[in-house]
N, C-alpha and C positions, 0 to 999 in steps of 0.2 A: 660532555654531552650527557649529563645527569639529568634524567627524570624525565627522557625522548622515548616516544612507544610510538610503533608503525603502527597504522591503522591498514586491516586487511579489506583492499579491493571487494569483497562479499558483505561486510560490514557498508558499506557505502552503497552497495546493491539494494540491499534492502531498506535501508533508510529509503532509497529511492521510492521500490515498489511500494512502502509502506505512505508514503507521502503521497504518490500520484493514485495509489490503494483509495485515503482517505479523501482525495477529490473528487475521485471520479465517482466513488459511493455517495459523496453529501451531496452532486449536482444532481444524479438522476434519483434520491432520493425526495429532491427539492421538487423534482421533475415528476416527478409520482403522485404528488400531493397537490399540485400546481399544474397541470398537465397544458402545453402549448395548444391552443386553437387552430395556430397557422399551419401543421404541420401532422402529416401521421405517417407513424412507421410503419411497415409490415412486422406482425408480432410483437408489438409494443407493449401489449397485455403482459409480456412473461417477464419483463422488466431485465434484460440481459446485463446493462450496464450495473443494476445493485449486484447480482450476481459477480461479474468481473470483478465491481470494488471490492466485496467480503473476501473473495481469492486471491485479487493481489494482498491485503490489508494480512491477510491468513499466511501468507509467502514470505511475504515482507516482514513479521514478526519472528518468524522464523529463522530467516536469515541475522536478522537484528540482533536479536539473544545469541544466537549461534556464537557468531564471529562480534560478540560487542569486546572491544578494544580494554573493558576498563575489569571484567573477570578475572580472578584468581589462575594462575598459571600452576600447573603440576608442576612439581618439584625435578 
């Protein structure tokens, strides 16, 4: 089993956060510029959804680099 490397559960985390990060920022971005006629929020001005995605996207990078699978091991 030469050249087998576990990938740690937090590495996987954050790929996550960083993927569903990057969704949910580009849709209510979309949604900010393009804004739905059929529908209104309460508080829709403060744009909560870009916030969420720049914090997961911000989490999710963290974790990524953290635990990335392919980093140099201390000796």
């Amino acid at each position: 089993m030469v050249g087998r490397h576990k990938i740690s559960i937090w590495f996987i985390i954050g790929s996550l956060l960083l993927t569903y990060g990057i969704i949910i920022f580009g849709a209510n971005v979309y949604d900010w510029f393009s804004p739905s006629q059929t529908h209104s929020i309460v508080l829709g001005e403060l744009h909560f959804g870009v916030w969420w995605g720049m914090l997961l996207i911000v989490i999710g990078l963290i974790y990524f680099i953290a635990f990335r699978p392919w980093k140099k091991q201390a000796a």
